[in-house]
SELUM-257163 format. One record per residue (C-alpha): chain; x, y, z; residue number from 1; residue in one letter. Coordinates in steps of 0.5 Angstrom, whole numbers, plus 500, padded with zeros to 3 digits. Each point is the difference from the previous one (the first is absolute). Last residue first. Layout:
N
 chaine  c1  c2  c3 num residu
      A   X   Y   Z NUM      a
...
end
This chain:
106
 chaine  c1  c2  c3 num residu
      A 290 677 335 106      x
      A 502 502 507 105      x
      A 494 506 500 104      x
      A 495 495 498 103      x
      A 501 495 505 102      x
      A 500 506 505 101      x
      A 506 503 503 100      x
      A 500 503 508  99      x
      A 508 500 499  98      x
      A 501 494 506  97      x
      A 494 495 495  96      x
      A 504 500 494  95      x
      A 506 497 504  94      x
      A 496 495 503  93      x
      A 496 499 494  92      x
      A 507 499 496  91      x
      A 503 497 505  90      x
      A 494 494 500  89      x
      A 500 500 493  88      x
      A 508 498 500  87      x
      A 499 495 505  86      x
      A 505 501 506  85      x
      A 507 496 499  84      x
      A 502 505 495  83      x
      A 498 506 506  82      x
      A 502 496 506  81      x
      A 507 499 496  80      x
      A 501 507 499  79      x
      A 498 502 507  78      x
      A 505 495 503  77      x
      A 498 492 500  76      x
      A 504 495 505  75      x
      A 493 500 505  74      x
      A 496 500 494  73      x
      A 504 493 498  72      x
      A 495 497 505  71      x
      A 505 495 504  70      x
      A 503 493 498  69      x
      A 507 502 501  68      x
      A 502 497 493  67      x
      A 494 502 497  66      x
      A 500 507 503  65      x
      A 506 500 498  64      x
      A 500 499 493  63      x
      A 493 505 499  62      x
      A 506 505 503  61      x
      A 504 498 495  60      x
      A 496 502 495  59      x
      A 497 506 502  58      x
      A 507 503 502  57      x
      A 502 500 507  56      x
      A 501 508 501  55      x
      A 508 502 501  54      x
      A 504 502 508  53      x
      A 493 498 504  52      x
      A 507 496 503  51      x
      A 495 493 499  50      x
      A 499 502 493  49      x
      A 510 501 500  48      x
      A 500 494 505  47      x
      A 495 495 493  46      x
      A 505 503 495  45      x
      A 506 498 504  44      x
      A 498 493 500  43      x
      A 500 500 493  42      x
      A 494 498 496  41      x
      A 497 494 498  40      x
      A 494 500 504  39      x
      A 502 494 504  38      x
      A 507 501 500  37      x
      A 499 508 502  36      x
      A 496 496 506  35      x
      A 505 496 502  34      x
      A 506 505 500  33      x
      A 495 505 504  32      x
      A 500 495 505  31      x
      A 494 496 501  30      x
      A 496 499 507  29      x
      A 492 501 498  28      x
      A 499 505 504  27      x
      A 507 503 498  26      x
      A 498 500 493  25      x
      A 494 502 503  24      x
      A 502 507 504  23      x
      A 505 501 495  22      x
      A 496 502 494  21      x
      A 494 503 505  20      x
      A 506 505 501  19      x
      A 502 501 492  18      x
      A 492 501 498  17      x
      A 499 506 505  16      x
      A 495 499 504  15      x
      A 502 503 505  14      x
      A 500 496 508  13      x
      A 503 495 498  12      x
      A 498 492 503  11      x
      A 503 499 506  10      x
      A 507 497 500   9      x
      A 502 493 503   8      x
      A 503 498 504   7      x
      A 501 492 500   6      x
      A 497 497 506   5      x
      A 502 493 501   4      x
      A 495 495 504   3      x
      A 503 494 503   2      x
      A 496 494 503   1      x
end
């Protein structure tokens, strides 16, 4: 019997959006041609978000989480976890990190 080993690279030790990119594209072992295909996007596209070189749009990080079947939140920069995030939810968080009350924020 033959056992391959493929290399593979840890997973990324940032949170960075661009890094957990490439660890699953890899991880699912697609090209970034293939991926961008599947996306409909141009492969350079998919390198400059995996060089942390340009944020994923929201959009197209909801796109690759379904492609790479992965929690889109892990493809998500701040903008895009406050659009993902319930707007009464941030609301309240952000009223509750300045010490307002309901009535203040009114």
């Amino acid at each position: 019997m033959l056992h391959l080993t493929i290399s593979f690279e840890e997973k990324p030790k940032t949170k960075l959006a661009g890094d957990n990119l490439r660890y699953y594209r890899l991880r699912k072992r697609l090209t970034t041609r293939q991926l961008a295909k599947q996306i409909d996007v141009v492969p350079a596209t998919i390198l400059m978000y995996e060089q942390n070189k340009h944020p994923i749009p929201y959009d197209v990080a909801n796109a690759l989480s379904k492609a790479l079947e992965v929690d889109a939140g892990i493809l998500y920069d701040d903008f895009a976890d406050f659009l993902a995030t319930p707007y009464s939810d941030a609301l309240k968080s952000i009223r509750l990190d300045l010490g307002m009350s309901q009535m203040e924020s009114s």
